[in-house]
N, C-alpha and C positions, 0 to 999 in steps of 0.2 A: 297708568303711567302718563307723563307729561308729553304734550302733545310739539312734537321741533317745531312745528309750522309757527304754533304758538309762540316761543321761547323767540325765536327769529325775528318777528315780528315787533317784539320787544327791544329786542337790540337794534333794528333798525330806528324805530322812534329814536331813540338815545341819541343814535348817530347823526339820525338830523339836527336835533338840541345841540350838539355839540358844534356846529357849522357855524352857530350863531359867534361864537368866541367872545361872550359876553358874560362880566361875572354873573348876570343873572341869567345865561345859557350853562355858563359851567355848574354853576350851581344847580341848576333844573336836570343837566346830565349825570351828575350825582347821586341826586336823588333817583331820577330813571334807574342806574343801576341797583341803588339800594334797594328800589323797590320789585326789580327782576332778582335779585339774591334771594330777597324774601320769599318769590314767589317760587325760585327754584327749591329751595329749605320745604315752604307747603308741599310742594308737590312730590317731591322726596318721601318727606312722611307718609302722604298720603298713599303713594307708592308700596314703601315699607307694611304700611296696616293691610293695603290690598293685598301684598303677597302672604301676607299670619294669616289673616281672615278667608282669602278663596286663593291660594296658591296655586302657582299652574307648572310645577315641578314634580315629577316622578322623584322620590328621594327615598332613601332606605338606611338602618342601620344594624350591623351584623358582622362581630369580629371575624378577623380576616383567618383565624389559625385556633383552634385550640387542643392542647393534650388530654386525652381519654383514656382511661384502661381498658384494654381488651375485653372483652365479654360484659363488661358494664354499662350502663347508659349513659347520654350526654341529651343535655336539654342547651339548642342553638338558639340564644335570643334574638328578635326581627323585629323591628319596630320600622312600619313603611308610610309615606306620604304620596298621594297621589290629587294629580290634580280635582280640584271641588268643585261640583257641577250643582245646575239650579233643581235639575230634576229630580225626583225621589227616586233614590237607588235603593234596593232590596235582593240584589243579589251580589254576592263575590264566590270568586273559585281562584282558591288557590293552588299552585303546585312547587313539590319544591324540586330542582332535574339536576340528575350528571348527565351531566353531554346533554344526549335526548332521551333518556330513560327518564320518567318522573320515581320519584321515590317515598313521597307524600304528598297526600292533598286531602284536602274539605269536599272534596265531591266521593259523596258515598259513594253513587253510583260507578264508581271507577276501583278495577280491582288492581292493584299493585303487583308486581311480576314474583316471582317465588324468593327471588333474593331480598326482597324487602318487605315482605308481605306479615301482617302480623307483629311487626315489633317498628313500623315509623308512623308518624300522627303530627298533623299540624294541632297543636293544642293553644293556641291563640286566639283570639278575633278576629277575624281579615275586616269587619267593619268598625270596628274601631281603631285599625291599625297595625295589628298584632300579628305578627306573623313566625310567631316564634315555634320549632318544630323539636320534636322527642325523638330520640333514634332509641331502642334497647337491644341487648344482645350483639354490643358494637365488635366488630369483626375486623382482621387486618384490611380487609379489603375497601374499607367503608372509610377512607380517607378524601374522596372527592377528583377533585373540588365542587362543592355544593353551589347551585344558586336559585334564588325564587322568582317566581311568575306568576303575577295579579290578573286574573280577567274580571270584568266588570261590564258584563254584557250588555247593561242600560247606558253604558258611559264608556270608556276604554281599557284599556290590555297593555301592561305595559311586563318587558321580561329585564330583571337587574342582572344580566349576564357578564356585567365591571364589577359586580360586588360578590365576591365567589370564599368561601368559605371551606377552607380544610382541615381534616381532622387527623391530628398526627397522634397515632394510636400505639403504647406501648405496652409488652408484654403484663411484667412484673411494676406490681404498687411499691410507692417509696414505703421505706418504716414512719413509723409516724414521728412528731415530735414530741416529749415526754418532757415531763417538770414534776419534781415532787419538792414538798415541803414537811420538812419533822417539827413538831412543837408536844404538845399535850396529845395532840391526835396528826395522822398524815393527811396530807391534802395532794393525791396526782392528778397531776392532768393528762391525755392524751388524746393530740389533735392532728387531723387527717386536712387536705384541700381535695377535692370531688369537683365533677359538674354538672350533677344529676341531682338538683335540691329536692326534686320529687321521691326520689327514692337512697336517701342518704344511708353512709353505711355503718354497722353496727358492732359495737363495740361487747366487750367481756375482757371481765379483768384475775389474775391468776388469785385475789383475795375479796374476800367478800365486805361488805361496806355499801354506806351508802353513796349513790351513784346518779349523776345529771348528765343531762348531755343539752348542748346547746348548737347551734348554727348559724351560721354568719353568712351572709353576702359580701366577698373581697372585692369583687369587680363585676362586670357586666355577664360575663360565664362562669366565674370562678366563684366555688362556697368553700367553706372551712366549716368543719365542725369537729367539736371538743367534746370528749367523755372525764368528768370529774368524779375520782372516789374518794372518799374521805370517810376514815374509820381510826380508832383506839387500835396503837400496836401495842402487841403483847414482846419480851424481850426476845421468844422465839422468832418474829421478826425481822430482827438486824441484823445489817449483812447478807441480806437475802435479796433476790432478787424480784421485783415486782413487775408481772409481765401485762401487757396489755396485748390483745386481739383484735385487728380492725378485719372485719367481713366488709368485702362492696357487693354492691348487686353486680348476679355471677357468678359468686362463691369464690372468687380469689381474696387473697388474704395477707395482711403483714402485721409481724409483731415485732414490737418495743417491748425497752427493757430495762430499769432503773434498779439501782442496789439502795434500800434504805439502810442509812449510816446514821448511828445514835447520836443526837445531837448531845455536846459536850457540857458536862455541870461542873465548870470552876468556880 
């Protein structure tokens, strides 16, 4: 950063040039300023690059809220900055805490307490950044508020206890939303939103055909994913109803449910 003593210094000269009240003092005091604006613009910049290049800010990013189904999983993305040091760093330990209970971390060595043991994981990078954490078996209780904590024992420890993350966890999965298309053959679709892209959930459909499924990333925690079938109806299938089956991880379950309607030959 720009040094004030500097900057001051600057403005003083000006100020003397300008004492003179001479068009060849105002004119020199002009320039003085022009060329303090310039140097303040340098030094800004240069300012700006030091903070990209060796930043000296604790910074974190991590939605403030997200919706879970009961018994399923949720993956919390964490993307952290901490300040960059000269020295070669080779260790991090992360944890992520309610309150003072830790409920994941990167340090094997450390065993988790019975209520979280076995189904949370930091599955990120903590040296690259990442600090994104896996819950499974998400339970009423496991609403938070969540927050993480970097040590870096060659360098420093900093805990984000302003950036706290909750999990509003509901019973029963929405139905999905369904679209079908009649032509020469049917084409449905049937699509669910999830936040567990690891372990997305699985579809089955009341007719058989052939069948894709695809996934999508909505937002930062939020996936969508689509099960397409498309098959040749026979006339026994009109007016019937075509049902879809979404499984999440868990084993809870919702189904959709579309009437194929013979499209019209005028």
């Amino acid at each position: 950063m720009m040094d004030l003593k500097l900057w001051l210094s600057f403005l003083m000269v000006c100020g003397k040039l300008s004492l003179k009240m001479t068009i060849h003092g105002i004119s020199s005091f002009y320039h003085c300023l022009l060329a303090t604006n310039v140097f303040l613009l340098l030094c800004f910049i240069a300012a700006m690059a030091e903070s990209h290049i060796l930043h000296k800010d604790w910074l974190i990013d991590v939605p403030s809220r997200i919706p879970v189904l009961q018994s399923s999983c949720v993956v919390i993305p964490c993307v952290y900055l901490y300040p960059k040091s000269r020295k070669i760093l080779n260790r991090w330990r992360g944890f992520w805490k309610r309150g003072d209970t830790i409920v994941a971390s990167n340090f094997l060595n450390l065993r988790l307490g019975n209520e979280f043991h076995h189904r949370s994981r930091i599955t990120g990078t903590l040296q690259s950044g990442n600090c994104t954490w896996q819950l499974y078996g998400v339970r009423e209780t496991d609403t938070g508020p969540f927050y993480f904590r970097i040590e870096i024992p060659q360098h420093k420890s900093f805990t984000f206890s302003k950036n706290k993350v909750t999990l509003d966890v509901f019973r029963v999965p929405k139905p999905p939303t369904m679209s079908v298309a009649v032509q020469d053959q049917v084409t449905a679709t049937c699509k669910v939103t999830h936040v567990c892209p690891s372990s997305p959930p699985k579809f089955s459909w009341s007719h058989s055909g052939i069948r894709k499924t695809r996934s999508k990333k909505e937002n930062k925690w939020l996936w969508s994913t689509t099960s397409t079938l498309t098959f040749t109806p026979q006339e026994a299938d009109f007016n019937m109803p075509l049902n879809c089956t979404v499984t999440f991880p868990g084993k809870k379950t919702t189904v959709g449910s579309v009437l194929l309607i013979k499209k019209s030959t005028k």
